[in-house]
N, C-alpha and C positions, 0 to 999 in steps of 0.2 A: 286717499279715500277721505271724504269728508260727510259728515252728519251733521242734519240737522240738530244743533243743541237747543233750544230756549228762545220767548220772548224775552227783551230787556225787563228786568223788575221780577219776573217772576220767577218758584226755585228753579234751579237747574238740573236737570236731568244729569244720568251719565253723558260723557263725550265720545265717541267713537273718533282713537288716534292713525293720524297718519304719519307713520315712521318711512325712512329712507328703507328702501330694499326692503321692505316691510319686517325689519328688524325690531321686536317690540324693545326698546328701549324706555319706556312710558310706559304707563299702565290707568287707566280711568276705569270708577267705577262710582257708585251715587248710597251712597250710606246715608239714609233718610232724604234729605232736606242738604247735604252736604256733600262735594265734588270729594275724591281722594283719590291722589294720584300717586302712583309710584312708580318710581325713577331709577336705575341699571347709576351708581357715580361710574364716574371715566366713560361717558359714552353720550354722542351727540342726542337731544330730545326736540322731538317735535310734536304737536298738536296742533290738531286744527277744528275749527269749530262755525259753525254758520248760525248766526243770530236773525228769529224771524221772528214778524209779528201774529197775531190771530190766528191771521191764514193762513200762515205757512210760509209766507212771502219773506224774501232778503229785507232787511232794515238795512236803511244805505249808512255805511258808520265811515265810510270817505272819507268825507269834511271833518274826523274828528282824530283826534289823536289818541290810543291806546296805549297802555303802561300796563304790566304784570309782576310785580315784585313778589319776594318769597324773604319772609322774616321769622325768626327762632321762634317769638310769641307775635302778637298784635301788638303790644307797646316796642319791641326792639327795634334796633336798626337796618336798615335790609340788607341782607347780607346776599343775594343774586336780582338777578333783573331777567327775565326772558326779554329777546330780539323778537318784536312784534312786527307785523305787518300785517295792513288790510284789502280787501281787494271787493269793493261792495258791501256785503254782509258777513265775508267770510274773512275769519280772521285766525294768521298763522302765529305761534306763537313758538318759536326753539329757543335752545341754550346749547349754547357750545360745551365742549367735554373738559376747557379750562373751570368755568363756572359749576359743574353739574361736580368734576375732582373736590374742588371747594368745598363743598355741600354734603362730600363725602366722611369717611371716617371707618373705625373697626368695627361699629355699631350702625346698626338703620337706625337714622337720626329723622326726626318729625318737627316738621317746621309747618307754616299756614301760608299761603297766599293768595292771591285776589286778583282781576283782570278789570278794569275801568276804564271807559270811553270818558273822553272830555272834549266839550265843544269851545266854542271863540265866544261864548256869551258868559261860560263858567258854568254851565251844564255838568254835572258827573254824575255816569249812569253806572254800577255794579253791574259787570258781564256774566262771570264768574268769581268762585271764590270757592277755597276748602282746605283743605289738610294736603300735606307731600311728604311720604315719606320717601329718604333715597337710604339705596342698599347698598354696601358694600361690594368693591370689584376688587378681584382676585388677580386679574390678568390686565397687567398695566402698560404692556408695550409690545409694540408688533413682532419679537422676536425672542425665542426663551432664555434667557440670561443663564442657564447653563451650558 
């Protein structure tokens, strides 16, 4: 399932995600002016989102490379990366269930991050950007250890 999100530059609405098996593992929702996403730790994430202009139309982001990091504040270090891929306007964004474990803990932990296009001229455009919280998992392996 994919939804139209946003022109480039301006806020970004909610995302409408598309999960495998349409298992919501992700969660988007638009708190003002700001994305926040919440995340299932130990379980695959995927989003996806289509960037257009005015009209409504695909913005070709091809030619450019996309990066989505997730860090504890804006000054730390990054501590995940989503696996981005583009395909015209639209662009996928997952994390595997090693990285998403990572991220996890006994508490829902809240970290920020950001989604940006860059071009071969040194263009950098802000796609998205907001808050992530990830929630604690209970159920850590395919088979009950009793």
């Amino acid at each position: 399932m994919t939804a139209p999100v946003r022109r480039m530059l301006d806020p970004w609405p909610a995302a409408e995600l598309c999960c495998e098996d349409d298992m919501m593992n992700i969660s988007a929702e638009l708190d003002g002016e700001e994305l926040v996403l919440t995340g299932k730790a130990g379980t695959t994430w995927e989003l996806e989102f289509v960037v257009t202009d005015d009209d409504g139309n695909e913005i070709d982001l091809s030619d450019k490379t996309v990066s989505a990091h997730v860090r504890r504040s804006y000054g730390e270090d990054v501590l995940a990366c989503f696996d981005v891929s583009v395909s015209v306007g639209t662009v996928t964004m997952t994390m595997p269930v090693a990285s998403t474990s990572a991220l996890g803990g006994q508490q829902i932990k809240r970290y920020v991050f950001d989604v940006k296009a860059y071009d071969a001229e040194g263009r950098v455009d802000s796609l998205l950007g907001g808050t992530l919280y990830v929630t604690p998992d209970v159920t850590r392996s395919e088979t009950c250890p009793l």
